[in-house]
N, C-alpha and C positions, 0 to 999 in steps of 0.2 A: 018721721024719717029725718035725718041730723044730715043735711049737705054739707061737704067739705070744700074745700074750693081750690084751686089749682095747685098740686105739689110742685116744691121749689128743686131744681134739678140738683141731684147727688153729685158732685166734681168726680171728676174720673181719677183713680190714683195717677197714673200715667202723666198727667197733665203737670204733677207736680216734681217730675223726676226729671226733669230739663232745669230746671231752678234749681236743684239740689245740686245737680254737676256744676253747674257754673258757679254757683256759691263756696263749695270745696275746690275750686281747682282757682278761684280766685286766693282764698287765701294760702294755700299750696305755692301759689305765683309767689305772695307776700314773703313770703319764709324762703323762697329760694333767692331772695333778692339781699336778705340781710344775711344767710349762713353762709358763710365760707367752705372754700373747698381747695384739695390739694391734688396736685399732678404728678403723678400717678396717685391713683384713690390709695393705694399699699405702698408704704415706702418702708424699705429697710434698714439696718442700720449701715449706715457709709455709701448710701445712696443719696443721689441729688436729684431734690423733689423742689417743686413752686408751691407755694400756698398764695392765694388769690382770694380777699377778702375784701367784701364791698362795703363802700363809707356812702351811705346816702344823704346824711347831716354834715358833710363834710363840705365846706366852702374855698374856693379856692380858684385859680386864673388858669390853671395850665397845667400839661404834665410836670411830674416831676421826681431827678433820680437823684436819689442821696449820694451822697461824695464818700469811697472808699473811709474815707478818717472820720466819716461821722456813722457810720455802721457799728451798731454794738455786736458784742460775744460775747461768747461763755466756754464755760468748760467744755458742756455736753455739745455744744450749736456750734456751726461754723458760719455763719451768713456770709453768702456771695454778692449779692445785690438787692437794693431797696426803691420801688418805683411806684408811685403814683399818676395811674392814668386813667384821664378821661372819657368818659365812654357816653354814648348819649342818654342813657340813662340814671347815671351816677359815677362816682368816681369808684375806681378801683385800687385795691393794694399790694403788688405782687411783690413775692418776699423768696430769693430762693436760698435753699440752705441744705445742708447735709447735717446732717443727727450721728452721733458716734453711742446715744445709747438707750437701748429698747426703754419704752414706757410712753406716759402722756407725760410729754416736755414742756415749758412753758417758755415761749419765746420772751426775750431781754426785751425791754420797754423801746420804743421807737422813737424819736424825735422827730415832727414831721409837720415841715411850716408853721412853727410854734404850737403845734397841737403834741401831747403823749396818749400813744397806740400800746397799750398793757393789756394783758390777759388773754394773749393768742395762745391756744396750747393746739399742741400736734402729737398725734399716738403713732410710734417709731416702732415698726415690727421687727424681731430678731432671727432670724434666719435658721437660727440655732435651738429655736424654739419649739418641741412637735406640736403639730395642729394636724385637723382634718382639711382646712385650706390653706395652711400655710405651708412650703416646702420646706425640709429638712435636709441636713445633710445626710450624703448614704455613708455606709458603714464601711470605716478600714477597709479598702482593696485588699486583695490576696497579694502572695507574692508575686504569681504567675502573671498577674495584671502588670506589673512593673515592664515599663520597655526595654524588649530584650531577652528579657529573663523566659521567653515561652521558645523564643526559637536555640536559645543556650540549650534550654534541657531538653528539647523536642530532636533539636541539631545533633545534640550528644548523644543522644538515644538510635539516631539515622548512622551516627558513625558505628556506632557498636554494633547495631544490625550488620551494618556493609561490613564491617571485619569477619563479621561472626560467620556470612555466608560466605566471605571468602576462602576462610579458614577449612570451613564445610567443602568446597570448592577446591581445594590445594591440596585437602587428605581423599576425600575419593576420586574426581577427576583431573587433578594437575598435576599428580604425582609424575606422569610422563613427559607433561609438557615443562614440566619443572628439572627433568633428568637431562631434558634434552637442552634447553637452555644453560643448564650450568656445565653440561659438555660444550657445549657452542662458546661459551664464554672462556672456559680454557682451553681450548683450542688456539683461538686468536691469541690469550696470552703468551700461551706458550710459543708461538710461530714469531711474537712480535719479541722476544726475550733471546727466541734463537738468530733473527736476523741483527740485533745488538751485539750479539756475541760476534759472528762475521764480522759488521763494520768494525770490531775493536780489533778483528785479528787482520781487516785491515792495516788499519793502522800501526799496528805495532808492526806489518813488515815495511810499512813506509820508515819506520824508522829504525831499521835495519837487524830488527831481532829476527833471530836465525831462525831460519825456513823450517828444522827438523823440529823444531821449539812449539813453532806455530803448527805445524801440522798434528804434532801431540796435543796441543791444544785440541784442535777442529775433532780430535778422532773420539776425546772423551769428552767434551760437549754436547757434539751430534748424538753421541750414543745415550746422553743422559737424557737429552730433551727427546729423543724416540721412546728411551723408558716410560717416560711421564707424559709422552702423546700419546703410545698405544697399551699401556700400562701393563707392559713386558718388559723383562728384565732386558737391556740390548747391549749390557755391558761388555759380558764375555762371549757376543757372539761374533764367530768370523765371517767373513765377506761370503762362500757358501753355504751358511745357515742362513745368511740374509738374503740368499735368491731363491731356497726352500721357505722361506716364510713367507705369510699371506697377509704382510701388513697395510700393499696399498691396494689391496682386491676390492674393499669397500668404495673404495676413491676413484672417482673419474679421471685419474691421471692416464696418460698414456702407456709409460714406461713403469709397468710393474715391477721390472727387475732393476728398478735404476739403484736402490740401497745397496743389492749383492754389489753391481759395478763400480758404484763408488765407492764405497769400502776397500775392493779389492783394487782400485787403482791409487787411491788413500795408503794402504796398508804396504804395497806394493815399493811403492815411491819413499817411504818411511825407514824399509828394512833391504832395500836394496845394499845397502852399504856403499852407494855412487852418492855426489854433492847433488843436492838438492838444486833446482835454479828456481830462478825467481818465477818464471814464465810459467813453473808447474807448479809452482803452490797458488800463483793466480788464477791458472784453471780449474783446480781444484775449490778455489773460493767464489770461483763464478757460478762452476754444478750447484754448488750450495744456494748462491743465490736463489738459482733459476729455482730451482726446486721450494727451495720455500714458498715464493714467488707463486709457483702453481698451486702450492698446497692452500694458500688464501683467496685463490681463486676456485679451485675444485669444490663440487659437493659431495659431500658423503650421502650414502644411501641408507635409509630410516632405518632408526633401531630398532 
């Protein structure tokens, strides 16, 4: 029988997987200490970005910021400022700049407490560029996107409609309200055409043209603007056609028969073959007033 003598114990994997972390994440540390890096991780082109890069062999007393006139450039780089600071670990080297054009750029050499900083590159993204993560510009707007241009043609289109139902509007239903209105409106003209005519015949007897003159006047005025108010001939008609006629029946005047009376006291005074006096063709310019006078106050009764 062959005795064996005590087996030496198997290591447990496990036991070896704590050392392996610490050993990658140590050198992981190492590598984040000497690679630089830029602020924001994505820079565009004509954007202003920092690049921050660590100098660990770098010796030196103190912070320190380069002087506008000793900052180099270039065509593609614009550098705005050059700083070196101390940090408890090491020194650092912030560089900020704007890039005018996509690619890996390579920054202009540095001078920097008699040390040169050469072979910094930075990869400048272009905007204009399609990617799956990079943004793009979107495509030519429409017209209708331009400001203004949605309420122009939308506006024009709101007016057209409002004509178009008015029009609809003014041929079936305003036909009346439309008859009546433009009787309404010559009415007043004419009432305000005939009370012109009065003040002028006024005045023309103020200034002493003859009585029999102006009452021929008043008899074929009056009679023309009754033509063209009740759209009858009132030319040749005499002072008894005009108390058989029904012209102010519609009209809330009082005196239905006042056209026969005036007429015939008009007509009367005219062919008498006696002087006129002043005092009756003033009364006869007064009826006229009044009369008009009422007729801009009366209503007619619907047509």
């Amino acid at each position: 029988m062959i005795k064996t003598g005590p087996r030496s114990p198997v290591p447990d994997p496990r036991s070896l997987l704590l050392p392996l972390i610490i050993i990658t994440a140590g050198v992981f540390a190492q590598e984040g200490q000497t690679a630089y890096r830029m602020l924001p991780p994505m820079v565009y082109v004509g954007d202003r970005a920092r690049l921050v890069v660590p100098l660990p062999d770098f010796s030196g007393s103190g912070d320190i910021t380069l002087p506008a006139a000793q900052i180099p450039s270039s065509s593609d780089i614009d550098i705005h400022r050059v700083a070196l600071e101390r940090r408890p670990d090491s020194y650092y080297l912030t560089i900020e700049f704007t890039a005018f054009r996509a690619g890996t750029l390579e920054l202009p050499p540095i001078v920097l407490a008699g040390e040169i900083i050469s072979g910094l590159e930075i990869n400048i993204i272009s905007i204009l560029t399609a990617g799956e993560t990079r943004p793009v510009l979107s495509d030519p707007a429409g017209s209708l996107a331009i400001p203004g241009t949605g309420f122009l043609v939308y506006g024009t289109l709101c007016f057209l409609m409002l004509m178009l139902l008015s029009a609809m509007w003014g041929l079936f239903w305003g036909r009346k309200y439309l008859k009546k209105w433009i009787h309404t409106w010559k009415r007043r003209w004419l009432l305000a055409s005939m009370a012109r005519v009065e003040k002028n015949l006024r005045k023309a007897l103020e200034k002493g043209t003859a009585h029999r003159t102006i009452l021929d006047m008043l008899s074929y005025e009056f009679r023309n603007f009754l033509s063209n108010f009740f759209s009858e001939n009132c030319q040749s008609l005499t002072a008894a056609e005009f108390n058989r006629a029904v012209f102010l029946e519609d009209y809330s005047i009082e005196d239905k028969k006042f056209l026969g009376t005036f007429f015939g006291r008009c007509d009367f005074t005219r062919f008498s073959g006696k002087e006129i006096t002043s005092h009756e063709t003033q009364t006869i310019l007064s009826e006229l007033r009044a009369f008009l006078s009422a007729m801009c106050k009366v209503k007619r009764s619907p047509l």
